[in-house]
C-alpha positions as CSV (number, residue, x, y, z in Angstrom):
1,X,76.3,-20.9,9.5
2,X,78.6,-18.5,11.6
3,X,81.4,-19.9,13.6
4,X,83.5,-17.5,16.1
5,X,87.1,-19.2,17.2
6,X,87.5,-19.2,20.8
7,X,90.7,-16.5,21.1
8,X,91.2,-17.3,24.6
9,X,93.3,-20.6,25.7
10,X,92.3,-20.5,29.3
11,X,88.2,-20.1,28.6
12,X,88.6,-22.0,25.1
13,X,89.9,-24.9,27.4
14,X,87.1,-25.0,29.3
15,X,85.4,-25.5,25.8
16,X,86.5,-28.7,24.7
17,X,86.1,-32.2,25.9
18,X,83.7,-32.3,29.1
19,X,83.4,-35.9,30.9
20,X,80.1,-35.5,32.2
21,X,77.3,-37.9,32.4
22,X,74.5,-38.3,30.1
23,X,72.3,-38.0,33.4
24,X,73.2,-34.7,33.5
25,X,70.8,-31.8,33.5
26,X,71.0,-28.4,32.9
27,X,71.7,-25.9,36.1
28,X,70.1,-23.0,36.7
29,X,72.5,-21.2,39.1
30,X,73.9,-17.9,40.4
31,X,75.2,-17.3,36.4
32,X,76.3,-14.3,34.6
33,X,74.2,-15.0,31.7
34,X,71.3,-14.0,31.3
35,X,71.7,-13.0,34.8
36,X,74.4,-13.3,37.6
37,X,71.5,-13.8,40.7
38,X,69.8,-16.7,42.6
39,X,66.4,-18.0,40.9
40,X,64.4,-20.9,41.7
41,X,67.3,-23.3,41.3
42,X,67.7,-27.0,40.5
43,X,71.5,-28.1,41.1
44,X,73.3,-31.4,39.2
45,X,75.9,-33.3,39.5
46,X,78.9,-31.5,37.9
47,X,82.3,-33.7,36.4
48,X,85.4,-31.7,35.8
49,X,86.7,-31.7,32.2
50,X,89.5,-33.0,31.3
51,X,93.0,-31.8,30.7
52,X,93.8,-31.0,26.6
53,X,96.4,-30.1,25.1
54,X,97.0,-26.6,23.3
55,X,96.1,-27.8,20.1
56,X,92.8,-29.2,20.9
57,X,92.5,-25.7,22.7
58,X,92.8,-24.0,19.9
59,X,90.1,-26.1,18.0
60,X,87.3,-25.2,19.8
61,X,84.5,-23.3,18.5
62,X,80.7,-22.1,18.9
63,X,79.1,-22.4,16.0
64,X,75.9,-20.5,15.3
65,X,73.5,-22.8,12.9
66,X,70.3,-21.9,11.1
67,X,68.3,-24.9,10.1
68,X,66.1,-25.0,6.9
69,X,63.1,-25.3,9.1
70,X,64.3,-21.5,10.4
71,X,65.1,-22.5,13.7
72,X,68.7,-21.4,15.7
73,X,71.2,-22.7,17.8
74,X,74.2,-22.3,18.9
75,X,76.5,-25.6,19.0
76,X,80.3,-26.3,20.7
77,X,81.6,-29.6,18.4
78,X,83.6,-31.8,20.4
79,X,83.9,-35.8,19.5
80,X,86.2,-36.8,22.3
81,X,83.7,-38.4,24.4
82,X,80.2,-40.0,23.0
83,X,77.6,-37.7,24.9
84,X,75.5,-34.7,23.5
85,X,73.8,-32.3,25.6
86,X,70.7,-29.8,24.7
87,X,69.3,-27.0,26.8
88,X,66.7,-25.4,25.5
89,X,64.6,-22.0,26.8
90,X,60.7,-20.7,26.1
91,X,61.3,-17.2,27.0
92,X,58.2,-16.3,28.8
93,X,58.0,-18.8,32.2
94,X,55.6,-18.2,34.8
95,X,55.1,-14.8,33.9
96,X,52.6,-16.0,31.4
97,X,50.5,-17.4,33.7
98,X,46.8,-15.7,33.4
99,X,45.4,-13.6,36.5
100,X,43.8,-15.9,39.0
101,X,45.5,-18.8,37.6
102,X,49.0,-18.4,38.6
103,X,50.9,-21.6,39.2
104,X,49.4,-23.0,35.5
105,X,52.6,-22.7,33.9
106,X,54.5,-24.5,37.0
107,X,51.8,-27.8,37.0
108,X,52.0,-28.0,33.2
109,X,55.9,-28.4,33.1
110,X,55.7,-30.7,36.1
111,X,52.9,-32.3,34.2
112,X,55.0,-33.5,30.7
113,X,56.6,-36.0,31.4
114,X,53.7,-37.9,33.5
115,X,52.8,-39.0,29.8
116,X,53.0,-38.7,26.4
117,X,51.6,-40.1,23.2
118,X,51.3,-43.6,23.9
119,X,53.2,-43.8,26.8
120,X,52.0,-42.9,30.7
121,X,54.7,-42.0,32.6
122,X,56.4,-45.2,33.8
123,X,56.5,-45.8,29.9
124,X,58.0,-42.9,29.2
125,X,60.7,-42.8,31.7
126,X,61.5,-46.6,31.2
127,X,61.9,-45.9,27.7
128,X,64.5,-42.8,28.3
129,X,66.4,-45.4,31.0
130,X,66.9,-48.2,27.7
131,X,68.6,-45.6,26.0
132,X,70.8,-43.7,29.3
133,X,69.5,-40.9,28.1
134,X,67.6,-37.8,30.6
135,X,64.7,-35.4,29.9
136,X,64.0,-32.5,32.2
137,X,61.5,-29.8,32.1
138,X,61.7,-26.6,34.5
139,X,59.9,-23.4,35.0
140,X,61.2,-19.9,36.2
141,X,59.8,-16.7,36.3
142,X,60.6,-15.6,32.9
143,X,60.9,-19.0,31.1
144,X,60.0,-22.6,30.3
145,X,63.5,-24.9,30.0
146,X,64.4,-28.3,28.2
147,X,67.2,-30.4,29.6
148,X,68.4,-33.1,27.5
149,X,71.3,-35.6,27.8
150,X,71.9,-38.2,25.7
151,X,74.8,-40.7,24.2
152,X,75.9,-39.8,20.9
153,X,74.2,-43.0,19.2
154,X,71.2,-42.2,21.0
155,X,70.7,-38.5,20.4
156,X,68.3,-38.9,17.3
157,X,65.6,-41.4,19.9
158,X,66.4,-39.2,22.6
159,X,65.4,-36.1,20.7
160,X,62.4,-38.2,19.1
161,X,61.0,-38.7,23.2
162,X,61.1,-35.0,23.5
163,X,59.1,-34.2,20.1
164,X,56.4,-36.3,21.6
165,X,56.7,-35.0,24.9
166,X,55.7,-31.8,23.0
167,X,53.9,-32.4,20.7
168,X,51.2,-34.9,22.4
169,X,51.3,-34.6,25.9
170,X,48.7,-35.9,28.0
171,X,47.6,-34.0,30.9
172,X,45.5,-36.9,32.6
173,X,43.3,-35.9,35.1
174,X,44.7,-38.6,37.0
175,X,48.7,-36.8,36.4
176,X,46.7,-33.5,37.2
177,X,45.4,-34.3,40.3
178,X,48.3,-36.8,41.8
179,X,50.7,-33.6,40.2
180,X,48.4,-30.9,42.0
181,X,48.7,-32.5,45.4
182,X,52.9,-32.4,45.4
183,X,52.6,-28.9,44.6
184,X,50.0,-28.4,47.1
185,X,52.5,-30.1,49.8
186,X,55.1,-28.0,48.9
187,X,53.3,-24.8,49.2
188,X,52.1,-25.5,52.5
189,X,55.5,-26.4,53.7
190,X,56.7,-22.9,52.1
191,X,54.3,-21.4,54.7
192,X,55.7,-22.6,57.3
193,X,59.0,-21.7,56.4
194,X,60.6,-18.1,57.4
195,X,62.6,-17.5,54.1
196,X,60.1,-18.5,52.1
197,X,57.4,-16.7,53.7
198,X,59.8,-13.1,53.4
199,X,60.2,-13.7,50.0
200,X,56.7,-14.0,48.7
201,X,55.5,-10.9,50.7
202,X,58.8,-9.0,49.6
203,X,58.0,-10.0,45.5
204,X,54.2,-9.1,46.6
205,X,55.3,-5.6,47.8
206,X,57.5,-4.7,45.3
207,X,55.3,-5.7,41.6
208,X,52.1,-5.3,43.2
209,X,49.8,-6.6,40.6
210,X,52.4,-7.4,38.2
211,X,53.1,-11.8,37.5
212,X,56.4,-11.2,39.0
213,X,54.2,-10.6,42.7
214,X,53.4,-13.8,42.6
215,X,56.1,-17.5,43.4
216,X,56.3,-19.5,40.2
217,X,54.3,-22.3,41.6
218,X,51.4,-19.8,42.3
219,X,49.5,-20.2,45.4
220,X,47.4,-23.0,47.4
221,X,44.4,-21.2,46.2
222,X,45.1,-20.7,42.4
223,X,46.5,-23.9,42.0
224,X,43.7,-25.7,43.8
225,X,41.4,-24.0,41.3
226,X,43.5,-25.1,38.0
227,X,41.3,-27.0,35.5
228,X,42.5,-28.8,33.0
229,X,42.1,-26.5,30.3
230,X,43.6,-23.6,32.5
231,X,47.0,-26.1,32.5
232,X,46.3,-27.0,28.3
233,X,46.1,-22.8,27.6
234,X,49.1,-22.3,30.0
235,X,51.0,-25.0,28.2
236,X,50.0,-23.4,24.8
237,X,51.3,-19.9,25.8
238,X,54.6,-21.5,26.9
239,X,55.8,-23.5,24.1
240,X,56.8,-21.3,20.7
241,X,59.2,-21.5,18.5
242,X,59.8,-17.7,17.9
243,X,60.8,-18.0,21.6
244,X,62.5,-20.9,21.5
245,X,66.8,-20.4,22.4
246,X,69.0,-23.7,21.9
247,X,72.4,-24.8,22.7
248,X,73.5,-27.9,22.2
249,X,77.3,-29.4,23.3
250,X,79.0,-32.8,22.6
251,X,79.7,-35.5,19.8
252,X,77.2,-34.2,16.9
253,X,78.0,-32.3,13.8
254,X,76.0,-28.7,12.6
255,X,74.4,-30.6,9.6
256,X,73.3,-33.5,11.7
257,X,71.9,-30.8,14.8
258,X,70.1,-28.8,12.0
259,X,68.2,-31.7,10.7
260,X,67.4,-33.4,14.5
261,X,66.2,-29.8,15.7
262,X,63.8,-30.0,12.7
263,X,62.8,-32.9,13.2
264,X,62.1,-32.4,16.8
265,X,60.7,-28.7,16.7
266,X,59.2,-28.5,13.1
267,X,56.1,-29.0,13.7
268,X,55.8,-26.5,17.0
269,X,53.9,-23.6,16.9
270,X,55.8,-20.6,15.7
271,X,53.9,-18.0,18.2
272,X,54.8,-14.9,18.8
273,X,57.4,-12.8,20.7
274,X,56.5,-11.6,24.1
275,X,56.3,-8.2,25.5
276,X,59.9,-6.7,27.1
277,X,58.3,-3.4,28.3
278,X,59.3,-2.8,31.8
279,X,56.6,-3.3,35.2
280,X,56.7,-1.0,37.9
281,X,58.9,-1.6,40.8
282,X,58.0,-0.1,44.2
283,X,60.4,2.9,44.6
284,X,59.7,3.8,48.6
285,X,61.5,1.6,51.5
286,X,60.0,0.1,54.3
287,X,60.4,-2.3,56.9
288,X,57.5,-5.0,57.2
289,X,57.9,-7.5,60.3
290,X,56.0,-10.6,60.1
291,X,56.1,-12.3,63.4
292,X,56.7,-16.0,63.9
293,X,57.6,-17.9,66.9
294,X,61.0,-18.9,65.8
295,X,64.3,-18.9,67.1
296,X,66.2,-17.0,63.9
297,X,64.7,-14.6,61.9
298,X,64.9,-14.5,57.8
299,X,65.1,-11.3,56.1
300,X,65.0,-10.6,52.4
301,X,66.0,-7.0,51.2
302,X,66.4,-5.1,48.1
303,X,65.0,-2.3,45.9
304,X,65.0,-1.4,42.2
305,X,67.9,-2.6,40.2
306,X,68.7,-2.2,36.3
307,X,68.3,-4.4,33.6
308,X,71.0,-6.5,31.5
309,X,71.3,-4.8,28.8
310,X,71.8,-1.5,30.6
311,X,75.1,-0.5,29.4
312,X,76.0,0.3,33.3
313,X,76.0,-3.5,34.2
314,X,79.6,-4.9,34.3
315,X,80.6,-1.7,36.5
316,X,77.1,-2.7,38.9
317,X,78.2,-6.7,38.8
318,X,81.9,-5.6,39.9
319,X,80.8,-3.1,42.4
320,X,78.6,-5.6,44.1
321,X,80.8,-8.5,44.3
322,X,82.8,-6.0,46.7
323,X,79.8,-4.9,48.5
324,X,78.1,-8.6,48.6
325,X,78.2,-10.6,46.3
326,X,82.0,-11.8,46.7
327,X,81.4,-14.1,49.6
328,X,83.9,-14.1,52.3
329,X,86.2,-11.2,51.0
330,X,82.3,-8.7,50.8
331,X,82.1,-5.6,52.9
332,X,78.9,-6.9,53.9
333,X,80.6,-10.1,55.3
334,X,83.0,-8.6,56.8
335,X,81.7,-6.1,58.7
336,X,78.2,-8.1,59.6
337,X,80.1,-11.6,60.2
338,X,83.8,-11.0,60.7
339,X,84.0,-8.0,63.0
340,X,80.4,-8.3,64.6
341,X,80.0,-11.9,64.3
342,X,76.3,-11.0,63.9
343,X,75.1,-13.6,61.1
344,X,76.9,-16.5,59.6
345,X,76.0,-15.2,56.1
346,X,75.3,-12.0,54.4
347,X,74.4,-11.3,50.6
348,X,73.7,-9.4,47.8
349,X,72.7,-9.8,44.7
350,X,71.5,-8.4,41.3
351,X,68.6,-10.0,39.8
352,X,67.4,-8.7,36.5
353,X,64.6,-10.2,35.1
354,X,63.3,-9.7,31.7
355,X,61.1,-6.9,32.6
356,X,62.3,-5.5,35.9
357,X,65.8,-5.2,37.6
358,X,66.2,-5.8,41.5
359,X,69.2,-5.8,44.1
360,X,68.8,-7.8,46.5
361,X,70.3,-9.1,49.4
362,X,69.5,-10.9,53.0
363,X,70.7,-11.9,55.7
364,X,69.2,-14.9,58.7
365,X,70.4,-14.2,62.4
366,X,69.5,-14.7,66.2
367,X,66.2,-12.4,67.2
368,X,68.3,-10.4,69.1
369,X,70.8,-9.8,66.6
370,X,68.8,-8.8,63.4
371,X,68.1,-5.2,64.0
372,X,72.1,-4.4,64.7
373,X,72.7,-6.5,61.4
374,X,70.2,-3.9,58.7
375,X,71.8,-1.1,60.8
376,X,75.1,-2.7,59.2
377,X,73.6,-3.6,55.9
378,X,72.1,-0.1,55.5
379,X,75.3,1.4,56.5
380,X,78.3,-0.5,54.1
381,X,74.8,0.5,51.4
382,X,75.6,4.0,51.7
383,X,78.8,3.8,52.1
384,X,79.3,2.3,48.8
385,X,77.0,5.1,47.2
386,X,78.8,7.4,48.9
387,X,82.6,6.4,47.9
388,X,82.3,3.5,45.7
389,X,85.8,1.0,45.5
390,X,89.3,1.4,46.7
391,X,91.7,1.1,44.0
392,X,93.0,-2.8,45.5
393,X,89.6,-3.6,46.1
394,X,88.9,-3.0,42.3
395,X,91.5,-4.9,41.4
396,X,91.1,-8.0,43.5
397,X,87.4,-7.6,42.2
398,X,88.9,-8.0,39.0
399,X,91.4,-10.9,39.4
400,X,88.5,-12.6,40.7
401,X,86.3,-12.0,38.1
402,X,88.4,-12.7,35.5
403,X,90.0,-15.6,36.6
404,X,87.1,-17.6,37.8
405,X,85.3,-17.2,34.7
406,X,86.5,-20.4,33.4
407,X,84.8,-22.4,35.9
408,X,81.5,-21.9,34.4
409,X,82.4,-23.7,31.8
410,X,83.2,-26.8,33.9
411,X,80.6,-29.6,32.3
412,X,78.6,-29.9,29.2
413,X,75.2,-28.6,30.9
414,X,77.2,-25.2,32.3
415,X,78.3,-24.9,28.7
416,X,74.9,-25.2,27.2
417,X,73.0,-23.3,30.0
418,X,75.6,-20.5,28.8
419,X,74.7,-20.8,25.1
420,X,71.3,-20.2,25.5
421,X,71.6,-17.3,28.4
422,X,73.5,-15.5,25.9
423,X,70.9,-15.7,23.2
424,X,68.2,-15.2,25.6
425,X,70.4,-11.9,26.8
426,X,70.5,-11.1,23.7
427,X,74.7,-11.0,23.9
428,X,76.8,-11.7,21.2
429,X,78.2,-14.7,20.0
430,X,81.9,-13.8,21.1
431,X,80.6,-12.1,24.3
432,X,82.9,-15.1,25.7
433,X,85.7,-13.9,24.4
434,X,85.1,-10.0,25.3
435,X,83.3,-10.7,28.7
436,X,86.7,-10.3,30.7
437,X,87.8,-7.2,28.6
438,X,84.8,-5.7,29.7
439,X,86.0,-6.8,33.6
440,X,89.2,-5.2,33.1
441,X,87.9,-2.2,31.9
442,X,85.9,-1.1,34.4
443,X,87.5,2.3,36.8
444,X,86.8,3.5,40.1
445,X,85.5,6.2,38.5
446,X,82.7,3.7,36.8
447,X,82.2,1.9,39.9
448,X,81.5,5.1,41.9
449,X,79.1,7.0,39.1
450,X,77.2,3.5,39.0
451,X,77.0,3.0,42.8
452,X,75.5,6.8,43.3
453,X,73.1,5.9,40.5
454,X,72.3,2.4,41.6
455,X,72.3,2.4,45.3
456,X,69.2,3.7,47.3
457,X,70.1,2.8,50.9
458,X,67.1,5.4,52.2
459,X,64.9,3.4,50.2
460,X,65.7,-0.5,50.9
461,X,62.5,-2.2,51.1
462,X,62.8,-4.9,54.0
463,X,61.0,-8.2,54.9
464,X,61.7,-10.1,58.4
465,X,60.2,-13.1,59.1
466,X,60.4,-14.2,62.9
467,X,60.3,-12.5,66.4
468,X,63.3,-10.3,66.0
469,X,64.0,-8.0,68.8
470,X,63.7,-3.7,68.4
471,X,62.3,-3.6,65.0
472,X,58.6,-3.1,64.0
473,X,57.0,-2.4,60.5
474,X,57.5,1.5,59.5
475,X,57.6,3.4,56.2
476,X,61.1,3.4,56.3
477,X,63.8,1.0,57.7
478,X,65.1,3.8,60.3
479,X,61.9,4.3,61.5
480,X,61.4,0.5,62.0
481,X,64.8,0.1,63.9
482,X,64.7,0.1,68.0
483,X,60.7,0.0,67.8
């Protein structure tokens, strides 16, 4: 067992007792780790944690544990308040998902908890409400996630629903079908909806026939065609230990966690490790228009990004909360919203995925308004290839930066979704400690090397969904503008 003391007191603060509710499920939010980006995104309830004093600061730890059964997890001790909370990741998500059967992957994990064992699914969730205790399941594009939250007294019953839910799900056809039909519902509304629509057909465009083309909960046609062996082999490609990350916070010790993770995992497949290589990413920018009668028009923007673990991404993630990812205080805002008043919000973002890196951005405004607002866009794009950061704006980038780290470690599920993005990023264990060093060291000259290498304002690949006004698909986004 490895344990790493937490050298900073602000960050280690954030670290210690957390007063959240064993309802709680894990987040996955706009994050650093793995990846500082919108995803599909399910948002809880998040309680503050409490005020400690320096020495109970200076206790707190993450402790990396290796169970006899050869399973790992990284755990942050604290026995203040009664409540444990596990987040677990499958590395692998929808992108498993066979051709012609995507959305398998999304109805299986909606599918575990309709039943399990000898329980159907008003069973099982009665059962998890006798104890206050919470399962969740979730699916991405690149993995399969466990929520759990639990009392301490209850962890070991808790953990003991989740080996079953596992284990020996059912799959009904009856779950299947009632299951199917909310997904179906939810597709058709996404096709009816303007930001939805530009998304799918930006994704489409940019991976082609890569599994990142396609929305995690596939489309009305594959899903309508899902048997239930397609959902029991999806379900078997997404659940293996050897891509199994855990973290674990709350009132439980490493030897009791090493046993319970055992007991609950042990008799999992072990599987196999998936493929990293990268996919191709569309390089050439375009402007594609897709006309709906609606009042505001949705746009979704972006071209080939980098990767996490490209050594260039702390300088990219600094440069970009300056050009749009900082909210108010973003070139992009200001220039787009502040000074033209042409949207209400303007963004961007990097999203790197497991086997492709994106930045992306978008913008929703009036018809009349959005071809004036990628004009903007396209211009504060170049201009931060072209001349990267003032000297104050690198520093108020970095004050930010730094100093709001801390909040992400506001409630137990922030703390454990952070634990296993930093496995699954394959960061160290004190990368908590080091993360704001690597802030502070970033230069202008950093920022301005990465944003010429980085930015590709020529070639932003565009997606409008509405009836905007002068703009009509072309090769390029110039070309498109006052057609």
């Amino acid at each position: 067992m490895r344990t790493l003391t937490l050298a900073a007191a602000g960050i280690a603060a954030c670290l210690i007792a957390l007063p959240v509710s064993a309802q709680e499920t894990a987040t996955e939010t706009p994050t650093e780790v793995p990846q500082e980006t919108p995803k599909e995104t399910t948002t809880a309830e998040e309680v503050p944690a409490a005020q400690e004093t320096p020495q109970e600061t200076a206790s707190s730890r993450i402790q990396e544990i290796a169970t006899p059964g050869g399973l790992t997890a990284w755990l942050v001790e604290e026995h203040a308040i009664p409540i444990v909370t596990v987040q677990i990741q499958f590395d692998g998500g929808a992108r498993v998902d066979e051709p012609g059967k995507e959305g398998a992957v999304n109805l299986a994990t909606a599918l575990i908890e309709e039943g399990a064992g000898d329980m159907d699914n008003q069973d099982f969730a009665a059962r998890l409400d006798d104890i206050n205790s919470s399962i969740g399941f979730g699916a991405s594009r690149d993995s399969f996630s466990v929520s759990v939250g639990s009392l301490s007294e209850n962890i070991a019953e808790t953990m003991d629903l989740l080996r079953i839910a596992l284990t020996d799900p059912l799959f009904t056809d009856e779950a299947i079908e009632r299951v199917r039909e909310q997904i179906l519902s939810g597709l058709r509304s996404a096709k009816k909806n303007p930001q939805s629509l530009a998304g799918k057909q930006w994704y489409a465009a940019m991976f082609g026939d890569a599994s990142y083309a396609t929305p995690v909960s596939g489309s009305i046609e594959t899903v309508t065609a899902l048997t239930r062996d397609d959902v029991l082999a999806a379900y078997d490609r997404m659940v293996a230990t050897a891509r199994m990350k855990i973290g674990v916070v709350g009132d439980i010790d490493a030897q009791t966690l090493a046993a319970l993770l055992d007991d609950t995992f042990g008799t999992l497949a072990e599987g196999e490790t998936l493929d990293k290589t990268p996919v191709t990413v569309r390089e050439t920018g375009g402007l594609v228009v897709i006309e709906e009668d609606v009042p505001q028009s949705s746009v979704v923007l972006g071209h080939r990004g980098i990767l996490r673990d490209d050594p260039d991404y702390i300088p990219a993630y600094v440069m970009n909360y300056v050009l749009g990812g900082g909210g108010l205080t973003s070139r992009l805002t200001d220039e787009v919203r502040e000074k033209k008043g042409l949207a209400y919000s303007v963004y961007s973002y990097l999203y790197p995925l497991d086997r492709a890196g994106l930045y992306m951005g978008g913008v929703a405004t009036a018809n009349e308004r959005v071809a004036e607002s990628l004009e903007l866009i396209q211009q504060e794009w170049a201009r931060m290839a072209d001349g990267g950061l003032t000297a104050e704006e690198l520093e108020g980038a970095k004050k930010y930066l730094t100093g709001a780290f801390a909040l992400r470690f506001d409630s137990n599920a922030k703390i454990a979704s952070f634990l296993v993005g930093a496995q699954s990023a394959d960061l160290p264990i004190d990368y908590i400690d080091t993360r704001n060093g690597e802030v502070e060291a970033v230069t202008l000259e950093d920022v301005a090397r990465v944003a010429e290498r980085l930015l590709q304002p020529e070639n932003l690949f565009v997606v409008v969904v509405g009836k905007p006004e002068n703009l009509k698909s072309a090769d390029t986004l110039a070309d498109g503008i006052g057609g």
